[in-house]
C-alpha positions as CSV (number, residue, x, y, z in Angstrom):
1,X,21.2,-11.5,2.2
2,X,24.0,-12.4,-0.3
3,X,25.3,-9.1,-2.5
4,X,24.5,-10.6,-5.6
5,X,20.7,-11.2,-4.7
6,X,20.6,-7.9,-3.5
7,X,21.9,-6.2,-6.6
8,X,19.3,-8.6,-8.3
9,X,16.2,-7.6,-6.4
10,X,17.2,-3.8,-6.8
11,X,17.6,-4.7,-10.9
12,X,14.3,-6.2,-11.0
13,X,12.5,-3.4,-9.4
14,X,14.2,-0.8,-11.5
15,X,13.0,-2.7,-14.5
16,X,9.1,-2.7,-12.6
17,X,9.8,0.8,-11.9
18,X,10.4,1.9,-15.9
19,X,7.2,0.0,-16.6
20,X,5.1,1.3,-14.3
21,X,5.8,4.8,-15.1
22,X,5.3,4.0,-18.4
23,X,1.9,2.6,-17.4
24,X,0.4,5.4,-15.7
25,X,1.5,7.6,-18.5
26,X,4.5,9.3,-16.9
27,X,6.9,8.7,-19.5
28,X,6.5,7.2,-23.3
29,X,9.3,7.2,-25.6
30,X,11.6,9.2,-23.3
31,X,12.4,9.6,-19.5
32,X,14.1,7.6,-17.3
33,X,14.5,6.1,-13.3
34,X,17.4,5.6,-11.8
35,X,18.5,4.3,-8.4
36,X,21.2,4.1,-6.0
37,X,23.1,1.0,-6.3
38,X,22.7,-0.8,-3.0
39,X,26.3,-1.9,-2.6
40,X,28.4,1.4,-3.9
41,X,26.9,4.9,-2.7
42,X,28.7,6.5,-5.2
43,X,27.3,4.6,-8.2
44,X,23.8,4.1,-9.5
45,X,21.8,2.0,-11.9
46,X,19.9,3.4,-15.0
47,X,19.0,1.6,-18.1
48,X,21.0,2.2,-21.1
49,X,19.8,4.1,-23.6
50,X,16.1,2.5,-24.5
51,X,12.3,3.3,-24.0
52,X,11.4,2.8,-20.9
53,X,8.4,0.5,-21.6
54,X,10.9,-2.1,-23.2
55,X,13.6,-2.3,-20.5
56,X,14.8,-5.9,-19.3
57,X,17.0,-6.6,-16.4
58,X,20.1,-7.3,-19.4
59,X,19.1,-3.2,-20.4
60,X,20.6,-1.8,-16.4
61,X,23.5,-0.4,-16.5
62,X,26.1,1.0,-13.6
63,X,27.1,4.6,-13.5
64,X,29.4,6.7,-11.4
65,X,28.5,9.9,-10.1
66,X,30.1,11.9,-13.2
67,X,28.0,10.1,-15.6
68,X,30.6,7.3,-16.9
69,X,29.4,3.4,-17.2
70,X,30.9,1.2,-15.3
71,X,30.4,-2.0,-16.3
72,X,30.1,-2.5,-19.9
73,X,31.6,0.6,-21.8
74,X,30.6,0.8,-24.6
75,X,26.4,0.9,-24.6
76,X,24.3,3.9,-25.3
77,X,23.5,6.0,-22.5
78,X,20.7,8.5,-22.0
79,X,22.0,12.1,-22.6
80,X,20.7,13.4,-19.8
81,X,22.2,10.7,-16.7
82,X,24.4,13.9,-15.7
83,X,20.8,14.6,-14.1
84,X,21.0,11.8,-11.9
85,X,24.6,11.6,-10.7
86,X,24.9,15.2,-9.6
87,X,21.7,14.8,-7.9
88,X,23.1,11.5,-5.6
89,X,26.0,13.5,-5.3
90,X,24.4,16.1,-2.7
91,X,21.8,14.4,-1.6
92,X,22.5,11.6,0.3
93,X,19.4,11.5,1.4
94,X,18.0,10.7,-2.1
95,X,18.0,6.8,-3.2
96,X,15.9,7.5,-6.6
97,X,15.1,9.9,-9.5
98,X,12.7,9.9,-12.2
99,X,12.7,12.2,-15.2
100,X,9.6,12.7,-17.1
101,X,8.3,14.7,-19.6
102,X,4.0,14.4,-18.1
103,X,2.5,16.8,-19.9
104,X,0.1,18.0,-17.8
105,X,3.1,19.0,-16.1
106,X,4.7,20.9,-18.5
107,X,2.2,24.6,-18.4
108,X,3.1,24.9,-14.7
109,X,7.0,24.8,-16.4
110,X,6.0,27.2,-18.3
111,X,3.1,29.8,-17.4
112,X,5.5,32.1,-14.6
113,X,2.1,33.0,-12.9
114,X,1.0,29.3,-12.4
115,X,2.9,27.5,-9.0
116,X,2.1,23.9,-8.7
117,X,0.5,23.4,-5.5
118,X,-0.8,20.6,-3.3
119,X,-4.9,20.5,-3.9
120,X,-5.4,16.9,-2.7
121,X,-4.8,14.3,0.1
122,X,-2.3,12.2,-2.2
123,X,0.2,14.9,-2.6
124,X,1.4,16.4,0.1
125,X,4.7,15.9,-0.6
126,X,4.5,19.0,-3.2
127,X,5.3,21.8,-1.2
128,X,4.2,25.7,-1.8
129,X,6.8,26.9,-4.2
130,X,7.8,24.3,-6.4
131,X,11.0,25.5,-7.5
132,X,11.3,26.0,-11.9
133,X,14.7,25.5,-13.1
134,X,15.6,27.8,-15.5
135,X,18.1,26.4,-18.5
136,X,18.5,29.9,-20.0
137,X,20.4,31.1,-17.0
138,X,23.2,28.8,-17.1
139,X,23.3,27.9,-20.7
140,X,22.2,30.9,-22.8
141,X,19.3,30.9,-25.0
142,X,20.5,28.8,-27.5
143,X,20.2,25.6,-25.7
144,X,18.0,22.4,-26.6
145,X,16.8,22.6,-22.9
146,X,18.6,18.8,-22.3
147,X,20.9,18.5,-19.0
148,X,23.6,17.2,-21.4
149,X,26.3,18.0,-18.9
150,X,27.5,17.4,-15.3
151,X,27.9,21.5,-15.0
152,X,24.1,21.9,-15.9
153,X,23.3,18.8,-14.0
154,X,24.7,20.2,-10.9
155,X,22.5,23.9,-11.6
156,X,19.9,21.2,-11.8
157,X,20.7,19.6,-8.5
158,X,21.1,23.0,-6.8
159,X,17.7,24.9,-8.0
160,X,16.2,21.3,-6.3
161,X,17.9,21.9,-3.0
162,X,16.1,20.1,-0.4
163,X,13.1,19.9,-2.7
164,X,11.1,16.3,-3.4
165,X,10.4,17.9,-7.0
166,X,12.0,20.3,-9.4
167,X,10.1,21.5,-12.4
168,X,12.3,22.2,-15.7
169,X,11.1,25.0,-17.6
170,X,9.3,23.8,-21.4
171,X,11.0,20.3,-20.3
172,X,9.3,18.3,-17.8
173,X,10.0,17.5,-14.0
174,X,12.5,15.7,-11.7
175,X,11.7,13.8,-8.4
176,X,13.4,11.9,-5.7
177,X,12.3,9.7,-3.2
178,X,14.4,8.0,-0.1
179,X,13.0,4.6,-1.7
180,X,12.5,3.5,-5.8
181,X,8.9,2.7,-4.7
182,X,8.5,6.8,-3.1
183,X,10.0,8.6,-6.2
184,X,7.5,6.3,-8.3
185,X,4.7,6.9,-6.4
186,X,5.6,10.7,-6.1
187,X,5.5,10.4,-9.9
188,X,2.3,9.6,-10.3
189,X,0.7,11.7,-8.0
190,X,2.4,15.0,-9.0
191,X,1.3,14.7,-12.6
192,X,-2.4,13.3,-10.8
193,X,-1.9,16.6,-8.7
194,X,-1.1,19.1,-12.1
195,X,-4.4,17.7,-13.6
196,X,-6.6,18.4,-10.6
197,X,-5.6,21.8,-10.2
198,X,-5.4,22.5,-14.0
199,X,-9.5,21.5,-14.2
200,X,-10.5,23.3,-10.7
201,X,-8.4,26.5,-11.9
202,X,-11.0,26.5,-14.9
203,X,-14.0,25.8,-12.1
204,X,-12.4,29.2,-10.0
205,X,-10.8,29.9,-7.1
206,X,-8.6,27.1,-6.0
207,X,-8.2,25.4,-2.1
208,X,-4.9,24.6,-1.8
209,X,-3.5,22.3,1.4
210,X,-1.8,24.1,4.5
211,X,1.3,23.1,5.2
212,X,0.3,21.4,8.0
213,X,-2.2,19.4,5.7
214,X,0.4,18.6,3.4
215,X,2.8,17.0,6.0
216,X,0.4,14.8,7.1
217,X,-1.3,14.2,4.3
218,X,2.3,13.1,2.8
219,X,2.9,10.9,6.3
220,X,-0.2,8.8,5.7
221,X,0.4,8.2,1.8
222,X,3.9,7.3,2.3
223,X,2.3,4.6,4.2
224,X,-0.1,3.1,1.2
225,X,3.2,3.2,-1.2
226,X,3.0,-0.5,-1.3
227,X,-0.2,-0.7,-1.8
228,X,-0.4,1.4,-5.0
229,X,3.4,-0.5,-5.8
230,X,1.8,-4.2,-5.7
231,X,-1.3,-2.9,-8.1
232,X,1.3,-0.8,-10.3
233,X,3.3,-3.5,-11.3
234,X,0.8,-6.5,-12.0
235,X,-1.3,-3.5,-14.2
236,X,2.3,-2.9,-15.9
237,X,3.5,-6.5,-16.4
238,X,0.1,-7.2,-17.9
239,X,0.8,-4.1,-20.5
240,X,4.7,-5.1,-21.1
241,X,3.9,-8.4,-22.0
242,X,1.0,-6.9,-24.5
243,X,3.9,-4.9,-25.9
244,X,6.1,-7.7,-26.3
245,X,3.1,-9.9,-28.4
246,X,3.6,-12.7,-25.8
């Protein structure tokens, strides 16, 4: 397939991915998806600084690994891109990050005795201990909690390790997949996940999957990610072009 489709396909999807995250409540007015760029390992594509609800193909923007545009200079950038780059940077096994702020995420950032655990058969990728990044530990206790730099973005990157998901103490979560569609769908399901086990933790004692159950649980929804992708992104063009008054 010629480059410049390529680069065009991977555009559009970004711009599907953005809106479907939006859609299923994910991310409003802040967050953001990136993904590799399929032609230069070393870069990645990320919208410019904008809601992700209202990206267009025109909004995508290239970055290197450190964080600095590559194309077209002098747009606004999201703050917190050093996020993304010094995650592709050691894992080369990663090909897409989202950054949201779910809030039914957000007490399992916070409440030390809470772990977010797998309780059902669409997320066995979360593994038992979900690893917290703490901001306080690299940047004092005077920080705005934002990964506003490559030095906090690679503490970031490192509390993640081999991790699918990294939670971000009183900030939100990060997770990668080895496809756009995969860290999308991961999404979803981990904030899907946090409710389920927030409302059976009220009920009592809560059933958490093995690890075994979790493997294959994760091997068989890996499979459906199209599935769920196709019915994503006709639900999210249908609410974009709401937004837009068309």
């Amino acid at each position: 397939m010629d480059e410049a489709v390529i680069l065009q396909n991977t555009v559009a999807e970004l711009v599907t991915a953005n809106h479907i995250l939006f859609d299923r409540g994910i991310v409003d007015g802040f967050g953001h998806v990136s993904v590799r760029h399929p032609l230069r390992a070393d870069h990645f594509l990320l919208s410019r600084n904008r809601a992700p609800a209202l990206v267009t193909a025109e909004d995508i923007l290239t970055f290197d690994l450190d964080g600095n545009i590559a194309d077209r200079k002098n747009e606004p950038s999201y703050l917190e891109r050093f996020i993304h780059g010094e995650i592709y940077r050691v894992r080369p096994d990663v090909l897409a990050v989202v950054h949201s702020h779910a809030v039914s995420i957000l007490p399992f950032t916070v409440v030390t005795s809470a772990s977010l655990c797998p309780v059902c058969h669409m997320s066995g990728f979360i593994k038992r201990g979900t690893p917290v990044f703490e901001i306080r530990c690299h940047a004092g206790e005077g920080s705005d909690l934002l990964i506003r730099t490559p030095e906090l973005g690679r503490h970031l990157a490192s509390t993640l390790g081999n991790h699918v998901l990294v939670l971000m103490r009183g900030h939100g979560m990060t997770i990668v997949g080895a496809t756009l569609r995969q860290a999308v769908f991961r999404s979803v399901y981990a904030e899907v996940n946090a409710r389920i086990q927030t409302t059976a933790g009220t009920m009592g004692d809560v059933t958490f999957l093995t690890a075994e159950e979790a493997d294959a649980a994760d091997a068989t929804g890996t499979t459906g990610i199209n599935r769920a992708w196709e019915f994503w992104a006709l639900s999210a063009e249908q609410t974009a072009t709401r937004l837009r008054g068309a």
